[in-house]
N, C-alpha and C positions, 0 to 999 in steps of 0.2 A: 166722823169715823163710825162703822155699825158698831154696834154692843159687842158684836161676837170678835171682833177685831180687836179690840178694847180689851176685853174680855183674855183672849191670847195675850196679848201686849200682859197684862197683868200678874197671868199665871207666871209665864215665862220670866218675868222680873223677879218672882217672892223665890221661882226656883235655884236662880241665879245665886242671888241672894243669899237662899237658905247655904249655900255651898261655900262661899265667903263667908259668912259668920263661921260657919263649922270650921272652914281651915284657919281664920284669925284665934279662933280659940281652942283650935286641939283637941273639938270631937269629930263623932264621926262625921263623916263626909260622905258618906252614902245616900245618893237620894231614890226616893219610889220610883221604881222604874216603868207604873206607868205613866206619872206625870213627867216622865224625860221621856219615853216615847211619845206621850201628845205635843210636848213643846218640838221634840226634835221634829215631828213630822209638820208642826208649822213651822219652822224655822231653817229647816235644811235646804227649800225651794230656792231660800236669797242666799243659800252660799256661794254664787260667782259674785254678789256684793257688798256681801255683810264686810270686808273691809274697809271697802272705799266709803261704808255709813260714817266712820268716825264714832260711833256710839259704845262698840265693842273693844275698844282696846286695838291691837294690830290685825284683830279678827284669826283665823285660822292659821295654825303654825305650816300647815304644809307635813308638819312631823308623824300626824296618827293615823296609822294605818285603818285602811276600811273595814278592815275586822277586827278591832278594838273595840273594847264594851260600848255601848253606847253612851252613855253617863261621861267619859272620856271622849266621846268624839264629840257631843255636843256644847260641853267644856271650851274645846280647843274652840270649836267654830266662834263658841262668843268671847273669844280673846282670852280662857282661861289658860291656866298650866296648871294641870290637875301634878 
């Protein structure tokens, strides 16, 4: 796998992440919106299959509208429910 691949994989997991811990413990939940726009803009390419990975959860609800913050869209994509 490149570094830079790796690297994405990485970020994108501690952001995830960072967003479950906040909601399991009842702070905020706000993340840096530009580390959701770098994640989201690697990650939004495999949304016709980030379902069928099995890694996400049910993957995207189908439910958030395209003009939803993005912090909420990218959320839903990786199986959350913001």
């Amino acid at each position: 796998m490149p570094a830079a691949q790796l690297r994405s994989l990485r970020i994108s997991d501690l952001l995830v992440h960072q967003w479950d811990l906040a909601r399991a413990i009842g702070a905020n939940e706000t993340l840096d919106p530009d580390v959701v726009q770098i994640v989201w803009d690697d990650i939004s390419p495999m949304a016709p299959v980030i379902a069928q990975l099995g890694v996400f959860g049910n993957g995207p609800s189908g439910a958030v509208p395209d003009d939803a913050p993005l912090q909420e869209r990218l959320l839903d994509l990786l199986g959350r429910r913001p």
